[in-house]
C-alpha positions, 0 to 999 in steps of 0.5 A, spaced: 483 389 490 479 392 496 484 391 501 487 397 497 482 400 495 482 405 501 489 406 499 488 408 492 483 413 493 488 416 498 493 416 493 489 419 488 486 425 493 493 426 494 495 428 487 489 432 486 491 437 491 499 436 490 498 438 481 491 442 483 491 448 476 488 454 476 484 457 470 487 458 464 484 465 465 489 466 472 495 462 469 494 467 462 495 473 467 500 470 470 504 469 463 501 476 461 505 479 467 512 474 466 512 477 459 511 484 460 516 484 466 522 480 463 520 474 466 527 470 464 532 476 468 527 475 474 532 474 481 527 468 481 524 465 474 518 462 472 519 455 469 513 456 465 514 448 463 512 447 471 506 447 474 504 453 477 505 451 485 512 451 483 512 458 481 516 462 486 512 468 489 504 464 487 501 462 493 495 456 491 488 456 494 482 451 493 485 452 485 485 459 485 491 464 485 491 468 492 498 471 494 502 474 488 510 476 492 515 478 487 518 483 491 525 484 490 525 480 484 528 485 479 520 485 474 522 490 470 517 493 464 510 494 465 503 491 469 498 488 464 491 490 464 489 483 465 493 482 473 485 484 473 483 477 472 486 475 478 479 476 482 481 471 488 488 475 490 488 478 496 495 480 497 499 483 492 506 486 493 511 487 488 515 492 492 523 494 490 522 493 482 524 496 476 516 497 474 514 503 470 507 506 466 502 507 470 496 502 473 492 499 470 485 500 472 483 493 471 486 492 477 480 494 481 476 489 479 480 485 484 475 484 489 477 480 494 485 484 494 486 486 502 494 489 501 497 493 495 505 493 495 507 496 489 513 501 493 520 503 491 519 502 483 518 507 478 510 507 476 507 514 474 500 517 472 495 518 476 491 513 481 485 509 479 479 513 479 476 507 481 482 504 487 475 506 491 472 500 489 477 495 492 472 494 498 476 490 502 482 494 502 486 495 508 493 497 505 495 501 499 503 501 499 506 505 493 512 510 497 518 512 492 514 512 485 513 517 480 506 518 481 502 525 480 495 528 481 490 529 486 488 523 490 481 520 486 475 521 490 474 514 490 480 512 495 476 516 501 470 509 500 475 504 503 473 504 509 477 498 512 484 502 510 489 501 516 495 503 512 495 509 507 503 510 505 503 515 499 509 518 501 515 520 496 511 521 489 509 527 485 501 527 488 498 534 488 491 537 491 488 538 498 486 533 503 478 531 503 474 532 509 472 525 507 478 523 510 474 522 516 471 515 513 477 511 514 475 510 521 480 503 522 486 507 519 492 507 523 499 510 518 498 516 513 504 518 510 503 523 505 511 525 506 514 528 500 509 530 495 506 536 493 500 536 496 496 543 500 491 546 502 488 546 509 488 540 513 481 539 515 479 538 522 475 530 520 483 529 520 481 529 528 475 523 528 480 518 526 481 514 533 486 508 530 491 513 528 498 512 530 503 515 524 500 522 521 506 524 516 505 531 513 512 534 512 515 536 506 508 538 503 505 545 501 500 544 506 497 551 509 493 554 514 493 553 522 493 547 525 486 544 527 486 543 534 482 537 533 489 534 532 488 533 540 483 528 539 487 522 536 490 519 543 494 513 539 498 517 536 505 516 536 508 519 530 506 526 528 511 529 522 509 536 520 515 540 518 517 543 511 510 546 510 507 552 511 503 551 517 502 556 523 500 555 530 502 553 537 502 545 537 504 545 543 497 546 546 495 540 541 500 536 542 500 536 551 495 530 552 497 526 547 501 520 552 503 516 546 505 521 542 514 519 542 516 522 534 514 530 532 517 534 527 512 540 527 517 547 524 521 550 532 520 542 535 525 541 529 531 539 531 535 535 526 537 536 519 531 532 514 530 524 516 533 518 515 528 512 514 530 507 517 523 502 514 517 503 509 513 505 514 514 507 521 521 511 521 525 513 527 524 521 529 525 526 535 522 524 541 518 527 545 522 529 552 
């Protein structure tokens, strides 16, 4: 017998890590969610008989759920307030559903999440007041809902931000000056909402910021001259405001700067997006 004891053991570690469960508090989350989103019609249904590593979209670590990818999988319903108690998610993404409702606020208890995708769906009510939370935050993707209000003050507390896409949605209120806390920040699009008031001159100490997309807003008041600061800036989108001043002088050392659409520059009918993120625009001649 101890000739195969070695192999035993083997076999026996293999299976750990092959069958390893999560809790039952992170698999009840997960049925939480395929039940309150027509799991059985899913493109990619669960069968909840399974364990759970065969689940399409649910990636396994160390027994805990930490990537969550339905996109493109025809959810359709509501998120369950208890997506919260997926504490070791860092990567959510259920972008091009049928989601509706608001979010839930539980899911800011989710420490560890670094990316939120929730685009193209029909989520609507206001932001958490509490998304400031998410310390570890670096991308918040919410495009093409129904989502309204003004930007909570807490979201100007993550810091580790790279991506801000807001764009297409019903939101409202002015930009902080806070905005200069998002020092890693490389995309704000703001595009296609109700937003106003004056841009504030912090917008000009985010060094990392490649696409600033502004347009069809309600945005007001001169352009800051701070705008000249940011010197990785390859898309600028400021059109369909009501926003005065040169930005011609502005814009003159911006070296990287390749897309504009700021009033007279405006060259071209309304855009086509061509991706969720950077879209192709007028160049700079």
């Amino acid at each position: 017998m101890k000739i195969f004891t070695p192999i035993l053991l083997l076999f026996l570690t293999f299976s750990t890590v092959a069958f390893s469960q999560i809790s039952d508090i992170e698999k009840n989350a997960l049925i939480d969610l395929y039940n309150s989103t027509n799991g059985e019609n899913w493109n990619n249904s669960w069968d909840l008989t399974k364990d759970i590593s065969t689940w399409h979209g649910v990636t396994v670590k160390n027994n805990v759920v930490v990537e969550l990818n339905l996109s493109m999988n025809n959810l359709e319903g509501t998120l369950p307030s208890t997506i919260g108690n997926l504490n070791s998610l860092t990567n959510l993404n259920l972008g091009f559903n049928q989601l509706h409702g608001t979010i839930p606020t539980e899911i800011c208890k989710n420490k560890s999440l670094e990316t939120i995708e929730l685009f193209m769906n029909k989520l609507e009510g206001e932001l958490p007041a509490n998304i400031g939370e998410i310390n570890n935050l670096k991308e918040l993707v919410l495009f093409n809902n129904l989502l309204t209000g003004e930007l909570p003050s807490s979201i100007y507390n993550l810091e580790k931000l790279e991506i801000l896409q807001l764009s297409s949605n019903k939101f409202t209120g002015a930009i902080s000056k806070r905005i200069g806390n998002f020092k890693n920040i490389e995309v704000i699009s703001f595009f296609d909402n109700e937003m106003y008031g004056e841009l504030p001159i912090e917008i000009g100490k985010l060094e990392n910021l490649k696409e600033l997309a502004l347009s069809n807003n309600l945005f007001e008041g001169t352009l800051p001259s701070e705008l000249s600061n940011l010197l990785k800036l390859e898309t600028l989108l400021l059109n369909e405001n009501k926003l005065i001043g040169d930005i011609n002088f502005i814009i003159k050392d911006l070296s990287s700067l390749r897309n504009v659409e700021y009033n007279n520059l405006m060259k071209t009918p309304t855009p086509i997006y061509s991706n969720p993120v950077s879209q192709a625009r007028i160049s700079l001649k």
